[in-house]
N, C-alpha and C positions, 0 to 999 in steps of 0.2 A: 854623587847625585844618582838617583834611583831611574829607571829608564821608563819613559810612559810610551804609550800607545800614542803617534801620531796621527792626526785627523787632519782631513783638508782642511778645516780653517785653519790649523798650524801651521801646516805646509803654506797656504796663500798668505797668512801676515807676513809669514818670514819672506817669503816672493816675492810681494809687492815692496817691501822697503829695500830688498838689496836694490830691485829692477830700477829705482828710481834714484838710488845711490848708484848707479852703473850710467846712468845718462848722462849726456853731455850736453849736445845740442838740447837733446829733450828740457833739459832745464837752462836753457838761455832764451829759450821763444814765448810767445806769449801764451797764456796756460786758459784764458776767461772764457773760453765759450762752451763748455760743458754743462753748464745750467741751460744752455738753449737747447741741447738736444733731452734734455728730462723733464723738457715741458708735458702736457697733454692738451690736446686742442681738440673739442670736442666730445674726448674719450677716447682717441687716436694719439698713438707717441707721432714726432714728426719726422719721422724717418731718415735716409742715410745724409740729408741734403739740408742745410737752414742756409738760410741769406740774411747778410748783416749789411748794415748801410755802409756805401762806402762815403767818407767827410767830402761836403760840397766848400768852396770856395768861392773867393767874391775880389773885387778890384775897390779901392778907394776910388772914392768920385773928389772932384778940386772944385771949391766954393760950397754954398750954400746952397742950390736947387737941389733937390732930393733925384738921386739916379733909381727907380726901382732894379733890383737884381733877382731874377726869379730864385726859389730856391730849388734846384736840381741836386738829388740824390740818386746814383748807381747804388746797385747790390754787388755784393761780393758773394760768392758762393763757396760755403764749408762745407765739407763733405768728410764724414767718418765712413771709407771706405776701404779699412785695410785691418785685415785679422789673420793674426799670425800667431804661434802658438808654438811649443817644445812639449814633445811627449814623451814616457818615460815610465819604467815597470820597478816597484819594489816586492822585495819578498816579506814574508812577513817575520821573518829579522830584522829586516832593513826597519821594518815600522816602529821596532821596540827601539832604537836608538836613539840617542840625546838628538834633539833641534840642531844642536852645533854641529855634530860629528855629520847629519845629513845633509846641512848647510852646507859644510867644507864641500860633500862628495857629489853632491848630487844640484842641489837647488841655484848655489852661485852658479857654477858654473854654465846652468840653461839659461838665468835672468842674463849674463854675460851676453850670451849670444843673442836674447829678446833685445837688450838697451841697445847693441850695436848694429841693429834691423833695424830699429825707430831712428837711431842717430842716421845712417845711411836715407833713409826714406827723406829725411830735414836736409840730411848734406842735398839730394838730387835736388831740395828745390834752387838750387844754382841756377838750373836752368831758364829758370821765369827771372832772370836779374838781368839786365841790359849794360848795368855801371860797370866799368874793370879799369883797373891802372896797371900799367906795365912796369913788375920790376925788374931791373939790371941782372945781368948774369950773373949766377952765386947764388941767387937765393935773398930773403929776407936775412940778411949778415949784418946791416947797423941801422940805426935809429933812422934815417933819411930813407932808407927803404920802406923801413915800414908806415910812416908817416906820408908815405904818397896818399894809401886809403884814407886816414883822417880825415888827412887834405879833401879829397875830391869828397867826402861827403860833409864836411864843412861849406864848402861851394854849394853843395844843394840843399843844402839846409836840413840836415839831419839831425834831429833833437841830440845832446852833449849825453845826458842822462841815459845808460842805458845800453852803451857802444859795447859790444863783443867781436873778438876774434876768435877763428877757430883756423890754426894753421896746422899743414901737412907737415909730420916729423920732420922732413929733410927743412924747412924751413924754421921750425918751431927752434929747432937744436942749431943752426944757422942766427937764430935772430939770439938764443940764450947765450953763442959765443961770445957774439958783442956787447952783452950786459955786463958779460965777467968784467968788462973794460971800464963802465961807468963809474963815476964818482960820486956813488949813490950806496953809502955801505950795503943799507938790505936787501936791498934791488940786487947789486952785484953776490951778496952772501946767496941768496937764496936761488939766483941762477947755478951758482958754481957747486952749491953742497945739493938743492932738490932739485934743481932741470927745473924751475917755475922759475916764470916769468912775472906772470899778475897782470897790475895793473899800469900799461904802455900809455901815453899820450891819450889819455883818457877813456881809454879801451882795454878789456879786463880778457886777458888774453890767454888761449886753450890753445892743446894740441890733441887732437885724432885722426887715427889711423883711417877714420874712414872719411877725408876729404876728398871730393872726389877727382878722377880726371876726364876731362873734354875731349873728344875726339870729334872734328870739325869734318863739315862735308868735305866731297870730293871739287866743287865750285873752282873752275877756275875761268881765266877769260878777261875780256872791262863788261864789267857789268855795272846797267844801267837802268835808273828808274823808266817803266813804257807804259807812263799812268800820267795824264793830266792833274795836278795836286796842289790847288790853289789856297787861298783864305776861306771857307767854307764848306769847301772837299767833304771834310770830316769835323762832325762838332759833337760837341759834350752831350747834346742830346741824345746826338744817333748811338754813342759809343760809351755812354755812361754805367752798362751794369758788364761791359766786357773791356771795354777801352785797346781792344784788339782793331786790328783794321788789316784787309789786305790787299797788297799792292804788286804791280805785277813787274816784272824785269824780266830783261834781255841783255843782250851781249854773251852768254854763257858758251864755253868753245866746247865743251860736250854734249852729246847726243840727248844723253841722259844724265844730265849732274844733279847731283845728291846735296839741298840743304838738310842740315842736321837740327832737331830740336835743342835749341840754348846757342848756337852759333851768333857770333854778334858783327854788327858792321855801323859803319857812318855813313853817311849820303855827303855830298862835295855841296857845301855854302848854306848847310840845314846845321844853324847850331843849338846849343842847350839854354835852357832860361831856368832863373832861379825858380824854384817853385811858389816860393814866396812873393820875392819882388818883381818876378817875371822878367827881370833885367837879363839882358844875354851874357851868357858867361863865353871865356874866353877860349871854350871846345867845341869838339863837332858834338852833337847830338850822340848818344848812342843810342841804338836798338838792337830787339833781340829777338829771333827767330821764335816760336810759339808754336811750333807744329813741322816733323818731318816733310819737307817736298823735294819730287822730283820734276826736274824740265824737262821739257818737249821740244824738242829741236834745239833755241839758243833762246827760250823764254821758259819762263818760271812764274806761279802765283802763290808770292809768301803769305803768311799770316804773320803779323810781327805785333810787339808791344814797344813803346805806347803808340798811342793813337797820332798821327802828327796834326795836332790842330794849334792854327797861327795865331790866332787872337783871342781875346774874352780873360774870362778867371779859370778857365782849366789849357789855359796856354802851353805846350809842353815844348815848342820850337820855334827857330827866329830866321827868315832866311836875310842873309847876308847882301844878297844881290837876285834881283827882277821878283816876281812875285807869283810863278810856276816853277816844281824842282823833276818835270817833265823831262828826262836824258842828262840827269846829275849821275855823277857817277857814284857807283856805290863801291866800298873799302872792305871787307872783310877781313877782320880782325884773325890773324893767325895763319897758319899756313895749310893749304888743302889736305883734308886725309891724315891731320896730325893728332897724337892724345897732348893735352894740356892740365895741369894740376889744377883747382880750383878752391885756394884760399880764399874764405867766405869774411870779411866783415860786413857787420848789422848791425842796428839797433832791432829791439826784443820786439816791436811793433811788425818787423819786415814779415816774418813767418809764423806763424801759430801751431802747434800739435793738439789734436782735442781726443782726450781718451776718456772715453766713454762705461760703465760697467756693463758688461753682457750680463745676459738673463740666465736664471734658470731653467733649462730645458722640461718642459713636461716629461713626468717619468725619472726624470734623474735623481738621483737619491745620494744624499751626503754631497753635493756641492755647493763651494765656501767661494763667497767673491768677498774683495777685501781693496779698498783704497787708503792710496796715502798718499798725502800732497800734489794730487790729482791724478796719479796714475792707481789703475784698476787692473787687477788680475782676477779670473776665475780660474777655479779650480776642481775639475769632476776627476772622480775616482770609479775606476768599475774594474771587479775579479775577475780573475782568472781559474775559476776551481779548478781545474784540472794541472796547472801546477803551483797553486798555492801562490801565485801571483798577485799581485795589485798594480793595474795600470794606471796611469796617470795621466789624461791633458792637461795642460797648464795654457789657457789663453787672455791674448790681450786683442783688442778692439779701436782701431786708433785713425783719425785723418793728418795729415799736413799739407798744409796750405801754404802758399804766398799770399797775404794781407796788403803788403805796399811796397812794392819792387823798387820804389824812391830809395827806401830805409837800407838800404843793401847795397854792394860793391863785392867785386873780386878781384882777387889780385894774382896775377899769371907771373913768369917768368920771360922775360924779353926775348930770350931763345924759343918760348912760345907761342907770344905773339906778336 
């Protein structure tokens, strides 16, 4: 084959399809809101920022008299605020070479390193998930391990359709030993000759390198709710387009202790409610810290998720006993000042990535944007005369979100937490 002159639209097709063959997480989450930022409203695009509604819910009323139920919608807020980019010089030999030969040399191995920036940015949203199940020491090693997560998002009702894992090597090759075991020829063949797994208890299951790990505050002490926290404290109105709330505590035995953002705890006789049937389920509640804080003396003001409200159709908790959780104690899960692995199960509704095409810079000459199956690359070129150089940025344009922290779970190691 004869060698032609590469051009940035060459260089960006071939870009964009490795970058998106390189994803992982990036293609497990949900992909639909890129047409909302390529609106025009007025003549104005709508900048780094859209709001989508978030789904309102409603209670069955018993008999015949009509109960009205207003209808209350939150927003949820998407944000395309992260641009990240790989730059890079060819000479102008390098341009006369095949697509392939600069694919090998040059192109995979930058989209490599863009897909596992975006993957990483999706693992962090661990930290807006409140759900986690504790497995046994070992690691995810047989079928009863890893089915704790099913489990607990079965209990909450998380749609069957759609379930992903993404576990951390040491667990991923942990959970393929025990497949070699099963009585399941392809299941077992294809653990033992490819390292795949697939598809586990209904959940189509990955491994990367970039799961993250946790490292918890420094908190230690009894700590204790120092908030009055009744049936109407907090309602679906006040707290509908953030469903954040926060609440204050004491008992901390440092001066200065350090809550970490994504740190998770339970509160003593505050339990879980289906989302669905608002029935109480047979755990404590969990929450999750939403923002770094430090205390002041032996009190602390969190910001946590979700909201604790006791009644209505956005019910998220049940208390067990009296009807204030006023000097309940609070549990934090894990040990003070520890890293923790953070195995991600979701359903594809939990988090969304939204990648956006940048524009063409005024001035810029010969730059090639190029999408494919929702992800977008540009690509500007500008020389170098003086030694015959061609430089190269290659950028991408991209948000991640947390959508619904319900749809998600982690899953720690018991020595973890």
């Amino acid at each position: 084959m004869s060698n032609t002159t590469l051009t940035a639209d060459i260089i960006a097709k071939e870009a964009v399809m490795i970058l998106e063959n390189e994803l992982v997480m990036g293609n497990l989450v949900y992909r639909g809101y890129e047409d909302e930022f390529a609106k025009n409203i007025n003549g104005y695009k709508v900048g780094e920022t859209v709001s989508i509604r978030r789904p309102t819910d409603f209670t069955v009323r018993d008999g015949k008299v009509a109960a009205i139920q207003d209808v209350v919608e939150g927003k949820i807020p998407v944000t395309v605020d992260k641009q990240k980019g790989v730059d890079f010089k060819f000479s102008s030999s390098d341009l006369t070479l095949q697509i392939k030969q600069l694919s090998d040399r040059v192109i995979r191995p930058a989209m490599i390193q863009l897909a596992n920036q975006v993957d990483r940015d999706l693992m962090a949203e661990y930290k807006n998930i409140p759900g986690n199940v504790t497995i046994p020491s070992g690691g995810i090693n047989s079928f009863a391990d890893f089915a704790l997560a099913p489990e607990y998002m079965d209990k909450t009702s998380v749609p069957q359709e759609g379930r992903n894992a993404v576990l951390s090597p040491a667990d991923h090759w942990a959970m393929l030993g025990s497949s070699t075991a099963l009585y399941m020829q392809d299941v077992a063949k294809d653990a033992f000759r490819k390292a795949r797994i697939g598809r586990v208890g209904n959940v189509e299951t990955y491994m990367s390198q970039n799961v993250p790990t946790h490292t918890t505050g420094d908190r230690t002490g009894t700590d204790l709710i120092d908030l009055p926290i009744v049936d109407g404290t907090f309602t679906w109105a006040t707290v509908k387009d953030s469903t954040y709330i926060t609440i204050h505590m004491d008992g901390f035995a440092g001066a200065t202790s350090t809550i970490k953002y994504g740190d998770t705890f339970t509160i003593s006789d505050v339990y879980d409610v289906n989302p669905v049937t608002k029935e109480t389920l047979g755990h404590l509640k969990k929450f999750v810290v939403m923002a770094d804080a430090i205390g002041s003396g032996s009190e602390c003001d969190v910001l946590i998720w979700p909201a604790i409200i006791l009644s209505g159709a956005q019910k998220t908790c049940h208390l067990s006993t009296g009807t204030d959780i006023n000097d309940n104690t609070v549990t934090w899960q894990g040990v003070a000042s520890t890293g923790y692995v953070q195995n991600l199960f979701f359903h594809k509704n939990a988090f969304a990535l939204t990648m956006v095409p940048m524009v063409s810079p005024p001035g810029a000459i010969d730059v090639a944007r190029r999408t494919f199956k929702g992800v977008s690359v540009r690509v500007i070129p500008y020389y170098d005369g003086t030694n015959d150089d061609s430089n190269w940025r290659l950028d991408v344009l991209y948000g991640t979100d947390t959508i619904d922290p319900r749809l998600a779970v982690r899953a720690s190691l018991a020595a973890d937490i």
